[in-house]
N, CA and C atoms as a LAMMPS dump frame, in Angstrom:
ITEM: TIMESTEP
0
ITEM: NUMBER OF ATOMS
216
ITEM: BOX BOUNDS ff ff ff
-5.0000000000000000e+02 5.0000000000000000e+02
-5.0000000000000000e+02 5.0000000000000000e+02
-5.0000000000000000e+02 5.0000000000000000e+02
ITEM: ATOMS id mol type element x y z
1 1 1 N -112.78 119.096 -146.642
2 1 2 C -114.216 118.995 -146.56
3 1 3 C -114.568 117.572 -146.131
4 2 1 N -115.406 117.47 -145.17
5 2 2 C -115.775 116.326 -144.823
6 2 3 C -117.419 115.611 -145.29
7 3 1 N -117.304 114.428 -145.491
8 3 2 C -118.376 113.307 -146.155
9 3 3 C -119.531 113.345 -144.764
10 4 1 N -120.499 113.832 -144.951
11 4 2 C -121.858 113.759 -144.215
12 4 3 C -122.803 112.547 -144.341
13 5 1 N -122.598 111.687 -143.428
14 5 2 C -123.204 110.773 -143.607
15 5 3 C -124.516 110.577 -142.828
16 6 1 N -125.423 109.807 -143.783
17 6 2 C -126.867 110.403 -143.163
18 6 3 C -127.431 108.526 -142.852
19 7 1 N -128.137 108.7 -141.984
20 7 2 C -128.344 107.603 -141.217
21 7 3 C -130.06 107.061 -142.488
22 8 1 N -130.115 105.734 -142.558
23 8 2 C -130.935 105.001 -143.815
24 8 3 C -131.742 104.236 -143.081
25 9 1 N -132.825 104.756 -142.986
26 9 2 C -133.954 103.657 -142.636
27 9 3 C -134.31 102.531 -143.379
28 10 1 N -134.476 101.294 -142.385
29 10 2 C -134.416 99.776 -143.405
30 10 3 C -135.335 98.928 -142.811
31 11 1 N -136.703 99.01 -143.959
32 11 2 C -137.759 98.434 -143.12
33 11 3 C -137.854 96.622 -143.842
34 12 1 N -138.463 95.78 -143.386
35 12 2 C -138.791 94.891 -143.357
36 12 3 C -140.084 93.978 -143.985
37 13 1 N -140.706 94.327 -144.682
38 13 2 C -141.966 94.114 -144.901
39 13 3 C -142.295 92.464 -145.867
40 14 1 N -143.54 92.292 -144.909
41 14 2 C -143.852 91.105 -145.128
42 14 3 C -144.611 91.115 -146.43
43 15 1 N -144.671 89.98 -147.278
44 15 2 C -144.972 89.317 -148.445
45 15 3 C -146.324 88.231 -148.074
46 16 1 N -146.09 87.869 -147.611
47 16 2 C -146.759 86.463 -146.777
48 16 3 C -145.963 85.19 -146.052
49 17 1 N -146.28 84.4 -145.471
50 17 2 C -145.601 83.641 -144.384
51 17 3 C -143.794 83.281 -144.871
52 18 1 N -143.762 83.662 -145.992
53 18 2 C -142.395 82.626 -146.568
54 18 3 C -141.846 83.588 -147.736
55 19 1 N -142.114 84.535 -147.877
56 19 2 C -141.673 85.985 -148.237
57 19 3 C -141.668 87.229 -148.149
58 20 1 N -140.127 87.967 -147.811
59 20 2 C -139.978 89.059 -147.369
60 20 3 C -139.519 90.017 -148.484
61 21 1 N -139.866 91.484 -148.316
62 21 2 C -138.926 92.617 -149.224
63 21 3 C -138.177 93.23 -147.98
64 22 1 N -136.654 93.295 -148.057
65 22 2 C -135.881 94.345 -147.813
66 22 3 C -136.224 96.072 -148.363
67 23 1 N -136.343 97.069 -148.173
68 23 2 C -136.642 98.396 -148.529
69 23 3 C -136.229 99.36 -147.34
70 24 1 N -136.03 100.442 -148.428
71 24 2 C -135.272 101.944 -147.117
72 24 3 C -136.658 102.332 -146.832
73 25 1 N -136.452 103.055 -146.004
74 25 2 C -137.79 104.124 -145.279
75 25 3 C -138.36 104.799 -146.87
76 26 1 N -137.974 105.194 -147.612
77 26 2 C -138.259 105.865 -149.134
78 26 3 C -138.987 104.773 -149.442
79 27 1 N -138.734 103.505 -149.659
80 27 2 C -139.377 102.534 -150.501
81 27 3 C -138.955 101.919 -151.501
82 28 1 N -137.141 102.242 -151.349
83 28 2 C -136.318 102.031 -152.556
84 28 3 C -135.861 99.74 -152.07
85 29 1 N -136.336 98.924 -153.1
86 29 2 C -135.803 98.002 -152.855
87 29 3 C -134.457 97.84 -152.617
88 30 1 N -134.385 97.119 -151.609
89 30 2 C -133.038 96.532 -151.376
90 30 3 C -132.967 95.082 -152.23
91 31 1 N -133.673 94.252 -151.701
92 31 2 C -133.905 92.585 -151.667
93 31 3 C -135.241 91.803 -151.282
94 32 1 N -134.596 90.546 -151.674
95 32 2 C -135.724 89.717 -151.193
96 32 3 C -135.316 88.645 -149.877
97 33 1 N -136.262 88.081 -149.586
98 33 2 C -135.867 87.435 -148.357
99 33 3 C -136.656 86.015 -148.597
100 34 1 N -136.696 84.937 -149.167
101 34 2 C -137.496 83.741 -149.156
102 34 3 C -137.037 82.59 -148.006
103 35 1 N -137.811 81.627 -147.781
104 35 2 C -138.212 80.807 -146.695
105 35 3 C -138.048 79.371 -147.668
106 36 1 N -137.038 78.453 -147.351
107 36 2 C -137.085 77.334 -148.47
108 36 3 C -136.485 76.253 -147.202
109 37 1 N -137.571 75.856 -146.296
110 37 2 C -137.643 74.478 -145.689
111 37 3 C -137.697 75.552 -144.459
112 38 1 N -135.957 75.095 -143.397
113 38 2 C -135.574 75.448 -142.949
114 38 3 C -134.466 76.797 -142.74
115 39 1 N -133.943 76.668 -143.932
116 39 2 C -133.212 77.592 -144.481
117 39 3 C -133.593 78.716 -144.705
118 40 1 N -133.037 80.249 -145.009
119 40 2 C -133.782 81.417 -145.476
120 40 3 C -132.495 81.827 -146.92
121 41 1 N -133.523 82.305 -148.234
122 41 2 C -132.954 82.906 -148.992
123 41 3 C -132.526 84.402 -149.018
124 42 1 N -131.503 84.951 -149.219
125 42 2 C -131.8 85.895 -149.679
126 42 3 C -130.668 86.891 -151.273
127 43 1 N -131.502 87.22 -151.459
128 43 2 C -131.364 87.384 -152.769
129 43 3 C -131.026 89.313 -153.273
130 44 1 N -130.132 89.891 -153.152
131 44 2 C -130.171 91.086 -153.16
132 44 3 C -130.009 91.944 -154.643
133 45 1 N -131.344 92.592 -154.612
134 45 2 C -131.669 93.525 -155.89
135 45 3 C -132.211 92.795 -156.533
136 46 1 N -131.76 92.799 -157.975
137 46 2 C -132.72 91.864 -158.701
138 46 3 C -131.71 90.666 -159.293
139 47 1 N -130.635 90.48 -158.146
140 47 2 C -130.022 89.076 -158.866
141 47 3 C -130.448 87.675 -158.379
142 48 1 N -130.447 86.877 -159.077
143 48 2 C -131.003 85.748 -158.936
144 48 3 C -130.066 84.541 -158.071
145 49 1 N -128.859 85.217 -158.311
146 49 2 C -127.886 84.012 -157.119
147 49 3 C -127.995 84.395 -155.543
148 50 1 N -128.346 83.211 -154.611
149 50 2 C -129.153 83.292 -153.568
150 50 3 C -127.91 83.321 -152.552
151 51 1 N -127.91 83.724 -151.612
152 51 2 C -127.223 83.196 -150.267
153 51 3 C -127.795 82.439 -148.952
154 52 1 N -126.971 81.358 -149
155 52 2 C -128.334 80.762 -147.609
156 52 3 C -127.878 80.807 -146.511
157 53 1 N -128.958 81.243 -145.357
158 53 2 C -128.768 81.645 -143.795
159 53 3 C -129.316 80.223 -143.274
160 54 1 N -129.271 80.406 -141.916
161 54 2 C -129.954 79.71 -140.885
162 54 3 C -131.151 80.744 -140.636
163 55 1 N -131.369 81.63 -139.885
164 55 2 C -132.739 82.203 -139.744
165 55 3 C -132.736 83.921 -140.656
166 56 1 N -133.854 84.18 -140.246
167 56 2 C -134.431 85.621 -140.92
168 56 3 C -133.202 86.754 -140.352
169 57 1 N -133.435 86.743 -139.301
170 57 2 C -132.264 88.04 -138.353
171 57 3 C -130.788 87.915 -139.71
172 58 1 N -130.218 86.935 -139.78
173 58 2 C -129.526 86.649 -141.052
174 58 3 C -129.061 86.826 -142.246
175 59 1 N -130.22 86.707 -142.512
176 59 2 C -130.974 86.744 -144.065
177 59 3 C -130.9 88.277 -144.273
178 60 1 N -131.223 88.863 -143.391
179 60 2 C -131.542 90.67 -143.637
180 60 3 C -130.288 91.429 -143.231
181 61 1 N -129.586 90.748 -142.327
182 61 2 C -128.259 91.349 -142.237
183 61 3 C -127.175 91.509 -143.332
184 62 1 N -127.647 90.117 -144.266
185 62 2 C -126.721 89.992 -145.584
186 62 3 C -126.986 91.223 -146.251
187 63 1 N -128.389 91.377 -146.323
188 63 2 C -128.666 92.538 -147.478
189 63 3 C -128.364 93.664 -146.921
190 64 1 N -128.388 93.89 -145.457
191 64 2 C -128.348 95.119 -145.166
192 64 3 C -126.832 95.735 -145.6
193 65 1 N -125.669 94.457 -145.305
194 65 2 C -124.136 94.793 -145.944
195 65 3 C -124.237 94.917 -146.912
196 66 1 N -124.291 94.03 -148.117
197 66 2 C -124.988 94.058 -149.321
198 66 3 C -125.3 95.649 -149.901
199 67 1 N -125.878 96.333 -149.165
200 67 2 C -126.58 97.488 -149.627
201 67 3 C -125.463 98.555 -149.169
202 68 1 N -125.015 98.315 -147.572
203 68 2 C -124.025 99.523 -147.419
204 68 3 C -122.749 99.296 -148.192
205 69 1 N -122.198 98.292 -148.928
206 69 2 C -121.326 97.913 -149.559
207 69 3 C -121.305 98.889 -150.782
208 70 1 N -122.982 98.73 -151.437
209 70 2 C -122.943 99.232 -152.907
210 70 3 C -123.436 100.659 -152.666
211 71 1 N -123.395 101.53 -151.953
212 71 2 C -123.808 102.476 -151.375
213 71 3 C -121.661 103.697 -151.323
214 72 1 N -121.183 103.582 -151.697
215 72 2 C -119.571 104.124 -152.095
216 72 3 C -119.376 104.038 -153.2
């Protein structure tokens, strides 16, 4: 029997200028995405230890692994 894998919509939504939420098409959080100088945070689920990028494109890619990681 084979594993059906179903394709996850992953939207982006803005907070205001210097914060982002990660979320699926459902509305299920992924993460957060913060803005600290130059740098971008991001922070996946509700843990508080950060990873730091150079830009946003970045920042959301972490979580997006992040998420397909904890997703098995």
């Amino acid at each position: 029997m084979t594993k059906v894998t179903r394709p996850v919509e992953i939207r982006l939504v803005d907070q205001d200028d210097q914060h982002w939420q990660v979320e699926t098409g459902q509305g299920h959080f992924i993460g957060r995405i913060e803005q600290d100088g130059k740098k971008f945070l991001s922070f996946y689920g509700s843990e508080e230890q950060a990873h730091r990028h150079q830009n946003l494109d970045e920042a959301t890619h972490e979580l997006i692994m992040q998420f397909n990681l904890h997703q098995h």
